[in-house]
C-alpha positions in Angstrom: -166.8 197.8 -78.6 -166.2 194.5 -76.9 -168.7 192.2 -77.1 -169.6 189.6 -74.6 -170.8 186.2 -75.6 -172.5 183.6 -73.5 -171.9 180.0 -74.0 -174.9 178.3 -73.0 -176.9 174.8 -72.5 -178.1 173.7 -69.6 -177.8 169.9 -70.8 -174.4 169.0 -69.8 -172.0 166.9 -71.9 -173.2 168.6 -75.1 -169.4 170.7 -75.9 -169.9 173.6 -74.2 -166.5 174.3 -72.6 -164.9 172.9 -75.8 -166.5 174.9 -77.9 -165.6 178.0 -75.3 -162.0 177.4 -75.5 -161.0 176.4 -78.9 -163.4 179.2 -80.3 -161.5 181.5 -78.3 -158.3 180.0 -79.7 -159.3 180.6 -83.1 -160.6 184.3 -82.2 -157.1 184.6 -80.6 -155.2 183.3 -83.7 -157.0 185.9 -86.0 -155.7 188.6 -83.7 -158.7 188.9 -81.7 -157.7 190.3 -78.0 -160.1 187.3 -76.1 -160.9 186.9 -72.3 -162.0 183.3 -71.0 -164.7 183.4 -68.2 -164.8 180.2 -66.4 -168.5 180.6 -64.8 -168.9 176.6 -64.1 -167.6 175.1 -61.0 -166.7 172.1 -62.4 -163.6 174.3 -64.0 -163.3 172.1 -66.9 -162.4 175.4 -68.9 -159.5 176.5 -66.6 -158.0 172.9 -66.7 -158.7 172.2 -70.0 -156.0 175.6 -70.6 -153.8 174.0 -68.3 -154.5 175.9 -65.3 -154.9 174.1 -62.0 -157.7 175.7 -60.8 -158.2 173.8 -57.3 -154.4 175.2 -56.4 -155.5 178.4 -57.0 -156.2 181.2 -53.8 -158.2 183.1 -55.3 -160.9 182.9 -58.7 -163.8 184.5 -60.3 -165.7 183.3 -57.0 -163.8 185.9 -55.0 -164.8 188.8 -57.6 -168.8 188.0 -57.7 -168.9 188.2 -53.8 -166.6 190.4 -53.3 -167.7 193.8 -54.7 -164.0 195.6 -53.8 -162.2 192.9 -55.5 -160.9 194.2 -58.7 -161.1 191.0 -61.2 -158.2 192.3 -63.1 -156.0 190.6 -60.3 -157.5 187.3 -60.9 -156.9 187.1 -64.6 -154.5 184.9 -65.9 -152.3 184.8 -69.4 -153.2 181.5 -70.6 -152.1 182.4 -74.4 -151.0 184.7 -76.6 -154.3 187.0 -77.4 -155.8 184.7 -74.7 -156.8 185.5 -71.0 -158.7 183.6 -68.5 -160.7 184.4 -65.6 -160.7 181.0 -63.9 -163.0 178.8 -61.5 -163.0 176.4 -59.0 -165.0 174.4 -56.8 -165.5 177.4 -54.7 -168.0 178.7 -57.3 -170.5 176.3 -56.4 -171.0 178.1 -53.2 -171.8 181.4 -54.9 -175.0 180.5 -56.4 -176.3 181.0 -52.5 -174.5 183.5 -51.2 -176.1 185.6 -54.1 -179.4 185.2 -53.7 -179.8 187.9 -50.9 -177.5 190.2 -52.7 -178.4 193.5 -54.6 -179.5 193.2 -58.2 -177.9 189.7 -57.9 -178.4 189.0 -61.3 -176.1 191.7 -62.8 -173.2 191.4 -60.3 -171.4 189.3 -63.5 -172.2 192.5 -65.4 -170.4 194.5 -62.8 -167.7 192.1 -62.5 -167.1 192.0 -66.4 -167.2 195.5 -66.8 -163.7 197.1 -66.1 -162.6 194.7 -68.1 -164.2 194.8 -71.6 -162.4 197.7 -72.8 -158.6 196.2 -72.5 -160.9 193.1 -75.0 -162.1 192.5 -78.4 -164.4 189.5 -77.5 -165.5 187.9 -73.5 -166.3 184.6 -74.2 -168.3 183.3 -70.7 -168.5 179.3 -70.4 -171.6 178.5 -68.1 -172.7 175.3 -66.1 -175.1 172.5 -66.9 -178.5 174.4 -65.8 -180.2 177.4 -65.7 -179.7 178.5 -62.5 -178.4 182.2 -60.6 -174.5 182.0 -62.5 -176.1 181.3 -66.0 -179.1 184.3 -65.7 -176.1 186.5 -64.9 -174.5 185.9 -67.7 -177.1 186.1 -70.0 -177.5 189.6 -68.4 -174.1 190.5 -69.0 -173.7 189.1 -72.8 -174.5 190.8 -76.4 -175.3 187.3 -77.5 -175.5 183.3 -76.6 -174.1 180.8 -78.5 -175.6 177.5 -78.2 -173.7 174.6 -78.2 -176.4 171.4 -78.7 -175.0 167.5 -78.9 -176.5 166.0 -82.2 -178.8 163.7 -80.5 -182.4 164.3 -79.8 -182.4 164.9 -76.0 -180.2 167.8 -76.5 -182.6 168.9 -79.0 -185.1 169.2 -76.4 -183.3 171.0 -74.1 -183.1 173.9 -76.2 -187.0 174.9 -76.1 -186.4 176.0 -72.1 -183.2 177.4 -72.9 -184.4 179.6 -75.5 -187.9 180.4 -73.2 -185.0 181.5 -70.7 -183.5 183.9 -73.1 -186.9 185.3 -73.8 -187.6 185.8 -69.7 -184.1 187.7 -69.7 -184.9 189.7 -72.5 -187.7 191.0 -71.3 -186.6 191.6 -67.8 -182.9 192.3 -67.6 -181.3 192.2 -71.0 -183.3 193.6 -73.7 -180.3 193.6 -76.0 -179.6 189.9 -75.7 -179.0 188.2 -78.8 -178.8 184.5 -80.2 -175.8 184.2 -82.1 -176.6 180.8 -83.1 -176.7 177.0 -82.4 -173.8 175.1 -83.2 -174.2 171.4 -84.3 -171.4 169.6 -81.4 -170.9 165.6 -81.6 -172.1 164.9 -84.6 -171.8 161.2 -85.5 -170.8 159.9 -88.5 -171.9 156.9 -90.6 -175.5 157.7 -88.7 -179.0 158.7 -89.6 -180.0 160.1 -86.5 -177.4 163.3 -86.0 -179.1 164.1 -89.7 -182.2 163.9 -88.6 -181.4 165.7 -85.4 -180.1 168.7 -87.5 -182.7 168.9 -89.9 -185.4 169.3 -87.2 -183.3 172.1 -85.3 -183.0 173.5 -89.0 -186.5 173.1 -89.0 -187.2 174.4 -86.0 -184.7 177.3 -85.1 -184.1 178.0 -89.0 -181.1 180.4 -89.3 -180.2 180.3 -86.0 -178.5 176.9 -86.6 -175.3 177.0 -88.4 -174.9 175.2 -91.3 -171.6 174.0 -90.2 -171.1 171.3 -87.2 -168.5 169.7 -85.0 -168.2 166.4 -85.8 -166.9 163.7 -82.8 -163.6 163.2 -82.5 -160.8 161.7 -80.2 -158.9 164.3 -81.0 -160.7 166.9 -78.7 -160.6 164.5 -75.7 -156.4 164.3 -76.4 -156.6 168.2 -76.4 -158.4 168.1 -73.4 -156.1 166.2 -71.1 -153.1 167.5 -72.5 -154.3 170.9 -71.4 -154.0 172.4 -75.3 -156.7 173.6 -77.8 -157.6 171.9 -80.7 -155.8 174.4 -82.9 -152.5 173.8 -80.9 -153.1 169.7 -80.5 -154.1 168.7 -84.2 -154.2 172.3 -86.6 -155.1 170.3 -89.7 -157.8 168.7 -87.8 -161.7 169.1 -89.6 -162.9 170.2 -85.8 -160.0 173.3 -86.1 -161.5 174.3 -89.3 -164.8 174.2 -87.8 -164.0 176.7 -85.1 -162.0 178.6 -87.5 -164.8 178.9 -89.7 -166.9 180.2 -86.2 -164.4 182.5 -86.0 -164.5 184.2 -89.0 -168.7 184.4 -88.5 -168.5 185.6 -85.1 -166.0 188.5 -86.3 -168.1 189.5 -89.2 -171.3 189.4 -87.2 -169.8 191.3 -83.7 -166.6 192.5 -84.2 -167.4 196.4 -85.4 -170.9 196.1 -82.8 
């Protein structure tokens, strides 16, 4: 059964689309069969795989308002084991064309669904809120992973995201899972990441991982050279990391 997993904060800068694409890679690189779901109009997942989204006609845009668009035309190869539905700016227009439609919050759902099968894992990168695009993805998914930035505003941010989950769970997706919260960011040589872990540990318990993606210059380089992690520095402690993710993800969804 393919299983569909959320990526999800609604604080921005806090390594959502990183951890999107390289966890994907490192699904991918075990074998997994993975599909990328840009769902933020920024498109910093479809660039950050080298695609240039703005050049593109059509995107996943075109599928959510669109209801006789098959999305298998918009998909793109982006990797061995790895496809991408991509974004644009165009997406930003969708959160108010939706609003009037029909069970507007499960049209993701619909989109997503002639695709699982040919998958092992749909792995959906969201935007920086809460808003129409993100509840449909939590409707769609098995599970959220939460990406949160080692630094106490982040931390905050996850009390209304985690309220969020618990409105969708009641309403629309009763089989909505956290997967976890992944440390992202974390700086070295400081007290405060520390600190900031320990009280999501504290907090959130075994929802936190006890692993964490320490900052690095080395993502950024990945970034803008349109390459994962595991492609731009392998031997890199941040490829372990999502390697490790990997390998938890697998045991924890993979036979679901």
């Amino acid at each position: 059964m393919t299983c569909i997993i959320a990526i999800a904060n609604q604080k921005g800068g806090v390594g959502k689309t990183t951890t999107a694409i390289n966890l994907g890679a490192a699904l991918a690189e075990q074998g997994q069969r993975i599909l990328l779901v840009d769902l933020d109009p920024q498109a910093a997942m479809s660039y950050g795989l080298g695609v240039q989204a703005d050049d593109l006609p059509r995107t996943i845009y075109n599928a959510l308002v669109d209801s006789e668009l098959p999305a298998s035309e918009l998909v793109q190869p982006v990797r061995k084991n790895m496809d991408l539905l991509p974004a644009n700016i165009d997406l930003a227009a969708a959160e108010i064309e939706l609003i009037t439609a029909f069970s507007r919050e499960a049209i993701l759902k619909d989109v997503l669904a002639p695709l699982a099968p040919h998958y092992d894992f749909i792995l959906i990168d969201c935007g920086p809120n809460l808003g129409l695009l993100t509840i449909n993805a939590l409707t769609a998914a098995h599970a959220l992973l939460v990406p949160m930035q080692c630094e106490f505003l982040a931390l905050r941010s996850l009390g209304s995201l985690l309220r969020t989950v618990k409105r969708v769970q009641a309403r629309l997706n009763p089989g909505l899972q956290v997967a976890g919260i992944l440390g992202t960011m974390y700086q070295t040589g400081t007290r405060h990441a520390e600190e900031v872990l320990n009280q999501a540990r504290s907090l959130y318990s075994e929802r936190v991982f006890g692993f964490y993606v320490k900052k690095s210059i080395r993502f950024a380089e990945a970034s803008a050279s349109g390459r994962t992690i595991l492609e731009h520095a392998p031997d890199h402690e941040g490829a372990g990391v999502y390697r490790t993710l990997a390998e938890v993800i697998i045991h924890d969804y993979a036979t679901k």
